[in-house]
N, C-alpha and C positions, 0 to 999 in steps of 0.2 A: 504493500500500500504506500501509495504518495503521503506525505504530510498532509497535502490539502483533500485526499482521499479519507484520511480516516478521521480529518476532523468532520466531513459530512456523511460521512456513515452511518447511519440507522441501527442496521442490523449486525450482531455480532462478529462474527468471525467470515463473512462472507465477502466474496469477492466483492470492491464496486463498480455497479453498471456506470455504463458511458451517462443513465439516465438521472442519476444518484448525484455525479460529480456536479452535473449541471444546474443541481438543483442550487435556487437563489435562497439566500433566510434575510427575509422581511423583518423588522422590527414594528410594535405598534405604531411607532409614525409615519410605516411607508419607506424609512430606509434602508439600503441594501446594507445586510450587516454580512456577505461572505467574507471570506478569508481575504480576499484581494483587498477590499474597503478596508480592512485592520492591516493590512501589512507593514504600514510603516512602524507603527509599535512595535511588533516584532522584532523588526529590523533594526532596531536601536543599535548603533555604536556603545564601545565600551567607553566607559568615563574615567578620569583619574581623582573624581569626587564626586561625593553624592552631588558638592551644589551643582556642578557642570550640569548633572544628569537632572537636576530639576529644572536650569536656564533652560535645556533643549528640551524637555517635555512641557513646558508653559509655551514656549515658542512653538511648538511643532501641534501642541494640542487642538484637533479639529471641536474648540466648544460648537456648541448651539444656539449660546447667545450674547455677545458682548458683555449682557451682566451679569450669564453665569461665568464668564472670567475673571470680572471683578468681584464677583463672588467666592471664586477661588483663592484670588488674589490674598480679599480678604483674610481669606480660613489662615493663609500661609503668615502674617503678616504678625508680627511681633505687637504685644499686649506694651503700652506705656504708660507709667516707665514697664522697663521690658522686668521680668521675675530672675530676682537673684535666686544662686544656687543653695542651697538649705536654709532659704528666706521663707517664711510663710506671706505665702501672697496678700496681700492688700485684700480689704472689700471690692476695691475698686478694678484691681485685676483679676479677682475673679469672677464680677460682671462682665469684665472683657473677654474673659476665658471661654465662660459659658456662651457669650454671645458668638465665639467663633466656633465652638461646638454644636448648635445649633443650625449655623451656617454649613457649617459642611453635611451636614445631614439633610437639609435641606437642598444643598447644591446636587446631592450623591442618588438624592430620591429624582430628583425634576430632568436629570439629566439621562439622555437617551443613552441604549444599549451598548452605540458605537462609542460613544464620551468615558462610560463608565471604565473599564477599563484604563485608560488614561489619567482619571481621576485616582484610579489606585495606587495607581503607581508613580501619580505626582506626590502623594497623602506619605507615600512611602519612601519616597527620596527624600521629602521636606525630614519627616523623621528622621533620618540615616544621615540628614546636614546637621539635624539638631544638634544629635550626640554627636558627631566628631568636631562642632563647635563649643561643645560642654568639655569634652576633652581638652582642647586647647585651653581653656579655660579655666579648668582644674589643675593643669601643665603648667600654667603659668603661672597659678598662684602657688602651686609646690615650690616652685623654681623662687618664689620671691621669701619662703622661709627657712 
């Protein structure tokens, strides 16, 4: 089986017909969600940081609607002032916190089948920059006692 063979596959173990590959998968809104339409995700180069790898997933991301980017954006976007490290947050930063949790639930429900994916894996670079910014930052302050 092809790669793009057995992710449209149906039925188990069996051959797929030439009728099978061709088949197209519609999303509720009408758009073509095959393999070809997702490939560029896929196709992601490797990065030598998470943050590289979220500049190019914001940039490359097909959203749906300008303000679900800025809605993204948001999700991504540091609480001010931003939460020191074994700080117990503010009142105030954790109405921002929550407000940004909210938002990406929101972004993650409204956004189509093609988006979601992308959205995952934006959600998971922005993580993976977090921590290797917490590191640096715990680095640092080692380094200053």
């Amino acid at each position: 089986h092809s790669n793009e063979c057995q992710e449209s596959c149906v039925l188990d173990d069996e051959e797929c017909s030439e009728e099978v590959k061709g088949l197209k998968v519609i999303d509720g809104e009408g758009q073509d969600m095959t393999v070809q339409s997702r490939g560029e995700l896929d196709e992601c180069p490797i990065f030598e940081t998470p943050q590289e790898e979220l500049s190019f997933l914001l940039s490359r991301c097909p959203f749906d609607s300008r303000k679900q980017r800025d809605d993204a954006i948001f999700v991504l976007s540091s609480v001010d002032p931003p939460v020191k490290h074994k700080v117990k947050p503010t009142p105030d930063q954790m109405r921002q916190l929550e407000e940004r949790r909210a938002a990406k639930a929101r972004v993650l429900e409204d956004s189509s089948l093609r988006v979601r994916p992308w959205l995952k894996r934006i959600w998971k670079a922005s993580k993976l920059a977090g921590k290797v910014e917490m590191a640096k930052v715990k680095a640092k302050a080692g380094n200053e006692t």
